[in-house]
TORMARDREN-561916 format. One record per residue (C-alpha): residue in one letter; x, y, z; residue number from 1. Coordinates in nm, 3 decimals. Each point is the difference from the previous one (the first is absolute). Example, Ala and Ser with C-alpha at 12.3 -4.5 7.8 and 13.67 -1.06 7.14 Angstrom:
2
+-------+---------+---------+---------+------+
! vexza !       X !       Y !       Z ! nuse !
+-------+---------+---------+---------+------+
!     a !   1.230 !  -0.450 !   0.780 !    1 !
!     s !   0.137 !   0.344 !  -0.066 !    2 !
+-------+---------+---------+---------+------+
END
This chain:
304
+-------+---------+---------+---------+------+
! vexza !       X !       Y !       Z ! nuse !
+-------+---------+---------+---------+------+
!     x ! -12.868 !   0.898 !   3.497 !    1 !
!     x !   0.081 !  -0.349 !  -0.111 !    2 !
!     x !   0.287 !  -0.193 !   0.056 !    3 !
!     x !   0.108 !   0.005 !  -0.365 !    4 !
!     x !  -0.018 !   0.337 !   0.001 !    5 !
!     x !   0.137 !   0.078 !   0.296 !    6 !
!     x !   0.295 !  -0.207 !  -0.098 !    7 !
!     x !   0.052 !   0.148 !  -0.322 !    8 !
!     x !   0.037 !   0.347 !   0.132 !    9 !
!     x !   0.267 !  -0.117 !   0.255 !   10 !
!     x !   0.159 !  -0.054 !  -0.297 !   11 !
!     x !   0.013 !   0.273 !  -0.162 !   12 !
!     x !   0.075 !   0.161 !   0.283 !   13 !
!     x !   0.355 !  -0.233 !   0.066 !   14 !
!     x !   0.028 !   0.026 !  -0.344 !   15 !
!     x !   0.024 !   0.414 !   0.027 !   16 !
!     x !   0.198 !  -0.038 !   0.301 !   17 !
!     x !   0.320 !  -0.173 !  -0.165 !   18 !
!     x !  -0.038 !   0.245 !  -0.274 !   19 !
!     x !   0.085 !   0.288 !   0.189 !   20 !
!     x !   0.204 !  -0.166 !   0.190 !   21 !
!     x !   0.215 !  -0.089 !  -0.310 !   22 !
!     x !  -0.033 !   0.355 !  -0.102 !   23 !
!     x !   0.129 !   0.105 !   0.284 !   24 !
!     x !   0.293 !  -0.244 !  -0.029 !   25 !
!     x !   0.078 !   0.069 !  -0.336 !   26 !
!     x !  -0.001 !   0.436 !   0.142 !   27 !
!     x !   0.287 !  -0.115 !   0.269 !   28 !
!     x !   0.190 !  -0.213 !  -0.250 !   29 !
!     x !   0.001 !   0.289 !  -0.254 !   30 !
!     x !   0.108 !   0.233 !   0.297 !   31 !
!     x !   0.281 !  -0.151 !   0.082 !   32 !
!     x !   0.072 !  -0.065 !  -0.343 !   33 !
!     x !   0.014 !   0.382 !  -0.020 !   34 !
!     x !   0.193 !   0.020 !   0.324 !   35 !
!     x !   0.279 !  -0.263 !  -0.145 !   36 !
!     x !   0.018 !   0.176 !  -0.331 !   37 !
!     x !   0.069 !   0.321 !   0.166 !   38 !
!     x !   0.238 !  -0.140 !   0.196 !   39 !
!     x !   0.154 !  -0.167 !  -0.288 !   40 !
!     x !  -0.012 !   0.345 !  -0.173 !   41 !
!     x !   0.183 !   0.159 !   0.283 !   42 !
!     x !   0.258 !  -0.240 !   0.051 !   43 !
!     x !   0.088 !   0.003 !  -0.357 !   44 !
!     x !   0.053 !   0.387 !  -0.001 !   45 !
!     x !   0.155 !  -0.019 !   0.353 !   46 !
!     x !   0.223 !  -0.254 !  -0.187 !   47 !
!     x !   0.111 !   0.244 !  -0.280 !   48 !
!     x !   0.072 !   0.279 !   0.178 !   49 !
!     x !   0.185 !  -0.184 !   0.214 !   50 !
!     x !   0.198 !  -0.132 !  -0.314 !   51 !
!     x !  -0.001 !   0.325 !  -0.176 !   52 !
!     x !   0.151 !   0.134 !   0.328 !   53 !
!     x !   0.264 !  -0.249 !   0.000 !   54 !
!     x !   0.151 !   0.026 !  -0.341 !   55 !
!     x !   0.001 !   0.429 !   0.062 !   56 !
!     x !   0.197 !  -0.036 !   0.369 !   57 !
!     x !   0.227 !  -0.264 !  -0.253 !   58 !
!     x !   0.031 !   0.290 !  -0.258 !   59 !
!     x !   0.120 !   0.253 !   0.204 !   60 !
!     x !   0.204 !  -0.218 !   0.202 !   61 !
!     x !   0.155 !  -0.062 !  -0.368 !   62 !
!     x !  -0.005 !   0.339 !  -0.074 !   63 !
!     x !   0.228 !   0.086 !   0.333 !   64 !
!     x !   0.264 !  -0.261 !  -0.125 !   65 !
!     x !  -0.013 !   0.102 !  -0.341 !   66 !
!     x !   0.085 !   0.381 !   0.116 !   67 !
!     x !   0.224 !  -0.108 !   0.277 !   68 !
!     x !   0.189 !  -0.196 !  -0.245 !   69 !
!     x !   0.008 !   0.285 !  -0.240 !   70 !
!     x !   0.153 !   0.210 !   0.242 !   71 !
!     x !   0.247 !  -0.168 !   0.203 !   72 !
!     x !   0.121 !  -0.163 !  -0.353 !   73 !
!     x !   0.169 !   0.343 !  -0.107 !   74 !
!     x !   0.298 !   0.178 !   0.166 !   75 !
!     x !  -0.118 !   0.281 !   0.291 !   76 !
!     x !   0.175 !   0.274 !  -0.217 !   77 !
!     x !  -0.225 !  -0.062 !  -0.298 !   78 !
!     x !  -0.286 !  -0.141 !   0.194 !   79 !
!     x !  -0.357 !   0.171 !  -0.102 !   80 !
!     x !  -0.159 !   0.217 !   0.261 !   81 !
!     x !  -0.354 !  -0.052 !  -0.167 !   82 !
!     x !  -0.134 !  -0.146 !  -0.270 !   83 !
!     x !  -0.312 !  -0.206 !  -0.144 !   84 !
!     x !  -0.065 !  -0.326 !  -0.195 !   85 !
!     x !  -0.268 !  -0.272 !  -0.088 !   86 !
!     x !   0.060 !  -0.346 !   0.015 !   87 !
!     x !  -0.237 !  -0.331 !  -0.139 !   88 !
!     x !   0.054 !  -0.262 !   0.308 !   89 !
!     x !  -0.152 !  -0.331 !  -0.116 !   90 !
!     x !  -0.364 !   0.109 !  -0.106 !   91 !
!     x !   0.021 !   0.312 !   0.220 !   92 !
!     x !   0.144 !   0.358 !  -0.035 !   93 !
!     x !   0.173 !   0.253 !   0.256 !   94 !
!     x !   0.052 !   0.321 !  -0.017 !   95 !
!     x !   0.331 !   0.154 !   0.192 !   96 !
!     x !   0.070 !   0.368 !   0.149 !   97 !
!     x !   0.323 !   0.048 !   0.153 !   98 !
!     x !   0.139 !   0.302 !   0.164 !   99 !
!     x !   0.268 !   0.032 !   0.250 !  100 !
!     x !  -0.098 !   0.134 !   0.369 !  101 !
!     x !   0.260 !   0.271 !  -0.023 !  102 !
!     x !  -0.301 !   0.154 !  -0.225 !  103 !
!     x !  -0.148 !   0.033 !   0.379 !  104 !
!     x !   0.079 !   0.244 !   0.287 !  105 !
!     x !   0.113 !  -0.253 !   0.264 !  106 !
!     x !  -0.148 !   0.097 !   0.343 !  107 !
!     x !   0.310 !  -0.125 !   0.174 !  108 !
!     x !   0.266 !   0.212 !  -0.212 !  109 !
!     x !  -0.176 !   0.291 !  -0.108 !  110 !
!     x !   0.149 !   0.310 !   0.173 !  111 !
!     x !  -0.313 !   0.260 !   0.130 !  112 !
!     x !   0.005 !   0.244 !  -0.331 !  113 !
!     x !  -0.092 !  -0.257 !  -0.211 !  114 !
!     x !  -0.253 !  -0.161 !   0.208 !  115 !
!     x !  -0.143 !   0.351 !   0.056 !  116 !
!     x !   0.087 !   0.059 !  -0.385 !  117 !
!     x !  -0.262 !  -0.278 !  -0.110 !  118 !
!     x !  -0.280 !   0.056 !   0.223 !  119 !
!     x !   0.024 !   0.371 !  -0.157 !  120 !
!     x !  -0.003 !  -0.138 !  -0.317 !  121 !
!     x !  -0.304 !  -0.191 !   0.090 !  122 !
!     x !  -0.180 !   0.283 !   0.083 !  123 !
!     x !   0.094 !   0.095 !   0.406 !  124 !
!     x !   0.043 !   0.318 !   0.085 !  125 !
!     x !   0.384 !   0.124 !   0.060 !  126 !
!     x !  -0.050 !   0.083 !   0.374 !  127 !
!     x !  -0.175 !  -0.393 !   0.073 !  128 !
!     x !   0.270 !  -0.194 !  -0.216 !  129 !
!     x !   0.323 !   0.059 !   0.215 !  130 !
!     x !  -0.230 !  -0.094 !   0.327 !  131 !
!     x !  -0.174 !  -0.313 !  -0.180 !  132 !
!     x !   0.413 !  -0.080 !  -0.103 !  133 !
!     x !   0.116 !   0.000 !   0.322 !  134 !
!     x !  -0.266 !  -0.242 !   0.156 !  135 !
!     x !   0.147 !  -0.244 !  -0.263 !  136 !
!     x !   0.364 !   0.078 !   0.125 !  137 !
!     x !  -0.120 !  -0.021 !   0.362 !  138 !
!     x !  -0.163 !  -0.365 !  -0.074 !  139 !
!     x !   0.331 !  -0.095 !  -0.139 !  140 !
!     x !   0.254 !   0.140 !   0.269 !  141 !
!     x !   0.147 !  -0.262 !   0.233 !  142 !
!     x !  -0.025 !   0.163 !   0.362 !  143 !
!     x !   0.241 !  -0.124 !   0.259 !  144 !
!     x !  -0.176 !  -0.187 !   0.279 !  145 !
!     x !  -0.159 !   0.191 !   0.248 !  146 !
!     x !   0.045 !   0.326 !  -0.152 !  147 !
!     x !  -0.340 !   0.234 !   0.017 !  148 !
!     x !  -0.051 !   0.061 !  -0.368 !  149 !
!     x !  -0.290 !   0.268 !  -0.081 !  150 !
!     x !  -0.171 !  -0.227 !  -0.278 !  151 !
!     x !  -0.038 !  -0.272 !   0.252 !  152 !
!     x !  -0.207 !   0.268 !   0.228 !  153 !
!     x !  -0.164 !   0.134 !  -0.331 !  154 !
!     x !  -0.165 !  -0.351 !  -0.067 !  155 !
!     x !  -0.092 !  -0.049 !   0.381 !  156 !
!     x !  -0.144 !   0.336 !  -0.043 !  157 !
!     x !  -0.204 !  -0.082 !  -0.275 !  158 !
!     x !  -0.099 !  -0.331 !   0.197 !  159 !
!     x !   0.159 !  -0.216 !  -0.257 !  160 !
!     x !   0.011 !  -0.401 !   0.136 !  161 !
!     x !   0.374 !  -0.011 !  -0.156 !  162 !
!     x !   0.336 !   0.206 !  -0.032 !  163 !
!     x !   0.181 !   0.115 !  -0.280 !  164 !
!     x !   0.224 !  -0.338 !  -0.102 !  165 !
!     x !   0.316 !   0.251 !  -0.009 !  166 !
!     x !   0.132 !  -0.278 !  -0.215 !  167 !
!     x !  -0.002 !  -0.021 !  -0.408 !  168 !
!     x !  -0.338 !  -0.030 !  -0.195 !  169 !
!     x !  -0.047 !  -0.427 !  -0.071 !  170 !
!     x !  -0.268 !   0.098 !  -0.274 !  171 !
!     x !  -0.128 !   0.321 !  -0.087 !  172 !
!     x !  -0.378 !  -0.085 !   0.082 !  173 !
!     x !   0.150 !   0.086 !   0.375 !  174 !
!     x !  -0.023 !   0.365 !  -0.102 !  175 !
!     x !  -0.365 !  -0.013 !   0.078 !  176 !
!     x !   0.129 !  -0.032 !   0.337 !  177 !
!     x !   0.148 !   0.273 !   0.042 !  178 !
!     x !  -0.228 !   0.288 !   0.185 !  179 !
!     x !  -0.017 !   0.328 !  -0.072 !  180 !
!     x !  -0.006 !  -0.049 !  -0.365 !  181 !
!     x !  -0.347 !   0.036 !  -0.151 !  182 !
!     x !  -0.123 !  -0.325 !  -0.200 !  183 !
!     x !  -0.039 !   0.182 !  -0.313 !  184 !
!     x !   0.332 !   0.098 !  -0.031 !  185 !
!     x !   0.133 !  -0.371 !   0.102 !  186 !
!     x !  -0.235 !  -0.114 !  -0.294 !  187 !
!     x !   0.138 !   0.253 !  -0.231 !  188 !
!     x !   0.406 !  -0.110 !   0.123 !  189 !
!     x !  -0.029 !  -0.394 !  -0.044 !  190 !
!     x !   0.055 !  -0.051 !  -0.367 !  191 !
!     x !   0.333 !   0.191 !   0.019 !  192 !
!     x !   0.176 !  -0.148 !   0.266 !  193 !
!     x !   0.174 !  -0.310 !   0.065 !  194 !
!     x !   0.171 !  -0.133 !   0.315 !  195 !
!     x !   0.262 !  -0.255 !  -0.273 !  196 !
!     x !   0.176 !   0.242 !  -0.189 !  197 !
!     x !   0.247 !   0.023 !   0.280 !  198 !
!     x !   0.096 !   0.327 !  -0.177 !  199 !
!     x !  -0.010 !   0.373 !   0.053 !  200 !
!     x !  -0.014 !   0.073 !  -0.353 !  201 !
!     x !  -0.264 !  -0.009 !  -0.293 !  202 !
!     x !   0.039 !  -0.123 !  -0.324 !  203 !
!     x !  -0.085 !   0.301 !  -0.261 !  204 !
!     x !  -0.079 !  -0.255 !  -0.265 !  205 !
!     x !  -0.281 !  -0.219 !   0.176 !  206 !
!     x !  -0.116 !   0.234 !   0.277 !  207 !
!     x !  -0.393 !   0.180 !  -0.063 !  208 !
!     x !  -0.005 !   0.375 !  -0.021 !  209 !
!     x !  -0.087 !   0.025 !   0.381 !  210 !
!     x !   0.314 !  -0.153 !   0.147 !  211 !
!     x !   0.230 !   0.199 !  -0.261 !  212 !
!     x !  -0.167 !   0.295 !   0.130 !  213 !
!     x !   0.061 !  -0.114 !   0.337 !  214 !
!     x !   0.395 !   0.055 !  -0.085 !  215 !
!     x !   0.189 !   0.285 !   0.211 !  216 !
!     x !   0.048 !   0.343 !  -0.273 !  217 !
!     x !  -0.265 !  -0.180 !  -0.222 !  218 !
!     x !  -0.202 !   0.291 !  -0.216 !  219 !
!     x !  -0.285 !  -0.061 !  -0.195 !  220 !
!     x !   0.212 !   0.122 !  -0.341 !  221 !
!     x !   0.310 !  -0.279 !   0.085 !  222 !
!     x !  -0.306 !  -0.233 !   0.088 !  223 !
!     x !  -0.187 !   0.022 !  -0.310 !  224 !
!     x !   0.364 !  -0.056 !  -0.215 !  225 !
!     x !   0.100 !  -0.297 !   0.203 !  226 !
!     x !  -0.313 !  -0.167 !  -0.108 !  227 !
!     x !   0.025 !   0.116 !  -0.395 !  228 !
!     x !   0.393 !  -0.120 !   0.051 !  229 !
!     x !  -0.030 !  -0.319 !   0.141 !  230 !
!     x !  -0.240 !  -0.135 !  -0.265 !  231 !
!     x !   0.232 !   0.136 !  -0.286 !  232 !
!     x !   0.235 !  -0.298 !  -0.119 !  233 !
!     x !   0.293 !   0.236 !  -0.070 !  234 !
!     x !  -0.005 !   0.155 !   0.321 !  235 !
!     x !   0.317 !  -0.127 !   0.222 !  236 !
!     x !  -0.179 !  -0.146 !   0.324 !  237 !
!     x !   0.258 !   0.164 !   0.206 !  238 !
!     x !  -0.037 !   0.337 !  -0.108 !  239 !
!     x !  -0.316 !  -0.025 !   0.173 !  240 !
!     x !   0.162 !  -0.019 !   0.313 !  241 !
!     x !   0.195 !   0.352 !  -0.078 !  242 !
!     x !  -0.339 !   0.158 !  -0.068 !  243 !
!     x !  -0.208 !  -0.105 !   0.237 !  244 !
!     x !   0.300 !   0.151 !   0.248 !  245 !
!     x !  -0.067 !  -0.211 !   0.333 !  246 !
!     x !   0.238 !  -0.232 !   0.167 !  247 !
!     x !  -0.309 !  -0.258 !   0.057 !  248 !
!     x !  -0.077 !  -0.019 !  -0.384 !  249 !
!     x !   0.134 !  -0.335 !  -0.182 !  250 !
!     x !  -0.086 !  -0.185 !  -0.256 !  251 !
!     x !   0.147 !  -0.331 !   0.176 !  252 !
!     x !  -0.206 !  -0.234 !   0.072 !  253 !
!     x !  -0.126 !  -0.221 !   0.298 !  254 !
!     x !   0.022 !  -0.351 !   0.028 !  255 !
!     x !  -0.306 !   0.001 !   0.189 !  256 !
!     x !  -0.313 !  -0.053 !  -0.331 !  257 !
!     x !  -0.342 !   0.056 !  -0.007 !  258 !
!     x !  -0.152 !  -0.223 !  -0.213 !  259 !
!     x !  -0.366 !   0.028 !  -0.132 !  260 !
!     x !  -0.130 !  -0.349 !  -0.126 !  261 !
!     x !  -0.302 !  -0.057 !  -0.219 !  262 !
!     x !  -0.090 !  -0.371 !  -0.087 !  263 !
!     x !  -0.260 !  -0.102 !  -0.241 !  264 !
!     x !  -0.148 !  -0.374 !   0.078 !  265 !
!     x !  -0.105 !  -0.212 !  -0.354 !  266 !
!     x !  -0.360 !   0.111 !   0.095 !  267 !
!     x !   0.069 !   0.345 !  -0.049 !  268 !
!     x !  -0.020 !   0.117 !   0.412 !  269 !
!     x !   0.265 !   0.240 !   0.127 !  270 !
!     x !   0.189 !   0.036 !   0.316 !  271 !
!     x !   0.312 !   0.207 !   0.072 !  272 !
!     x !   0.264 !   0.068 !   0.290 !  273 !
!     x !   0.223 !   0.262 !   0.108 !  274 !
!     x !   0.318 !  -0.119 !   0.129 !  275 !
!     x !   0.321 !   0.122 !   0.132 !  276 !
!     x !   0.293 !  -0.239 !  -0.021 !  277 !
!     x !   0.368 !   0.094 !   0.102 !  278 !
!     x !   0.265 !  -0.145 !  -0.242 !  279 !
!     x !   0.297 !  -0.200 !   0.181 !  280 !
!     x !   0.311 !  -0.031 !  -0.101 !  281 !
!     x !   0.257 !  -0.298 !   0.108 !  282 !
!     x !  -0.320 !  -0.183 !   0.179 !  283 !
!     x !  -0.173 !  -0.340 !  -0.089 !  284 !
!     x !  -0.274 !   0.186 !  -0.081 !  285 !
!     x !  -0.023 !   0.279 !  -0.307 !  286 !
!     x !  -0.256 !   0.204 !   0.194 !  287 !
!     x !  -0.221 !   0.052 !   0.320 !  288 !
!     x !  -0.380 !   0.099 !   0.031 !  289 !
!     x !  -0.050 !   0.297 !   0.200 !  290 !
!     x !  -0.333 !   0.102 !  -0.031 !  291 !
!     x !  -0.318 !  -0.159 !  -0.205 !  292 !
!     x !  -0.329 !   0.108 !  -0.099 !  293 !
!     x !  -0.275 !  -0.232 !  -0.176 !  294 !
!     x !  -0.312 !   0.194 !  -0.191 !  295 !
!     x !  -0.198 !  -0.356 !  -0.009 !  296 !
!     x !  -0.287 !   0.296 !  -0.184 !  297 !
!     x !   0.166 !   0.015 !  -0.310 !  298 !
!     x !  -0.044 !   0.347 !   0.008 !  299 !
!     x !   0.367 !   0.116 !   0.065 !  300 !
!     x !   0.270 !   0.013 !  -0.260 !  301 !
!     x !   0.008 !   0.074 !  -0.356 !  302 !
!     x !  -0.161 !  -0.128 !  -0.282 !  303 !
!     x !   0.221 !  -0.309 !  -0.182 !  304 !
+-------+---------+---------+---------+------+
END
């Protein structure tokens, strides 16, 4: 081949050599174009849930005070024990439910028939109630030190790694520690009992169907009139108390609340919270947090 030739083919060849190597630059810049823009991308929504997440926790925080304030702003005697309302906070909306704890059996004051009275209620057979009840009252009995107590030697039985706390409930979530009580039951009990009401009563106008029928003497008949009563506005509340016929019926309240909080954030997303506060009275401060539950989901609460 001659030189000319041979030279001109070289060429080409360099020449088809940068080309793919600029090809091949031009693939890697446009890669990590892609890479930054999804990062970008990211970031940005990252950034607005973030934001969105923000002005919800500042909703419901708003929503507390607003309901707090509500409450402690009105005498005891006349003081709601439930009630709703919508508010518009800046660009945002919350929703408020209110109900007093005394709507709850409390698992420190409850006496054994009406523990046993609302697991029957909730579907447990008469013989297993009064046996489930007193495994709650053994939890909660204080023991004198050193004294052999048979619940102690039931959990060691049962190879348990702890002892009854013979000591009041702190939240109710501890009755899942409690043994000899199946789980399905425990499920079944938690959305009717407290540990704040600090009362041995129920309040006939707030409480559901299951903890009215947990009442001593309660019968399906006085049961089913207490409900159609308490919604009739020309019913006296107190006469309620005469019918229902139990010395743990009231319709006083707590001032232990549970509050259930829905925000709405300008772009439309939803959290809520359930809260208990406890109102104060002659204190610095108009109420205390007890207890507080986020749904960052959106998916608890009602609509707004």
């Amino acid at each position: 081949m001659s030189r000319p030739a041979q030279n001109c083919r070289e060429l080409r060849d360099s020449r088809g050599f940068i080309v793919v190597a600029v090809l091949w630059m031009l693939a890697a810049l446009a890669t990590l174009a892609l890479i930054y823009l999804t990062y970008v991308t990211n970031t940005a929504v990252t950034v607005a849930v973030n934001a969105d997440r923000l002005q919800t926790d500042a909703l419901i925080n708003a929503g507390l005070e607003l309901t707090a304030y509500r409450l402690s702003a009105q005498n005891e005697a006349v003081r709601p024990t439930s009630g709703t309302f919508n508010a518009r906070v800046g660009a945002g909306r919350v929703s408020v439910t209110f109900r007093s704890e005394a709507a709850r059996l409390d698992l420190n004051m409850a006496p054994k028939p009406m523990l046993a009275g609302l697991m029957t209620a909730l579907g447990v057979s008469a013989s297993d109630a009064p046996v489930y009840a007193d495994r709650i009252l053994a939890w909660r009995t204080s023991t004198e030190a050193g004294q052999d107590n048979p619940e102690d030697s039931f959990y060691r039985t049962l190879g348990a790694p702890y002892l009854p706390r013979h000591a009041p409930f702190p939240h109710s979530d501890e009755l899942w520690l409690v043994r000899g009580i199946p789980a399905a039951v425990i499920e079944r009990v938690l959305p009717f009992v407290t540990v704040f009401s600090n009362m041995r009563t129920v309040n006939l106008l707030d409480a559901a169907p299951q903890v009215l029928a947990a009442l001593p003497g309660m019968t399906p008949e006085t049961l089913q009139q207490v409900l159609r009563d308490r919604t009739d506005p020309k019913v006296d509340p107190r006469s309620l108390v005469t019918l229902a016929g139990s010395a743990n019926a009231t319709t006083d309240g707590s001032r232990a609340y549970r509050l259930t909080v829905v925000a709405e954030a300008p772009s439309h997303r939803r959290n809520s919270a359930e809260i208990v506060i406890l109102l104060l009275e002659g204190s610095d401060e108009p109420y205390r947090v007890l207890s507080w539950h986020n749904a960052y989901d959106g998916s608890a609460g009602k609509p707004l």
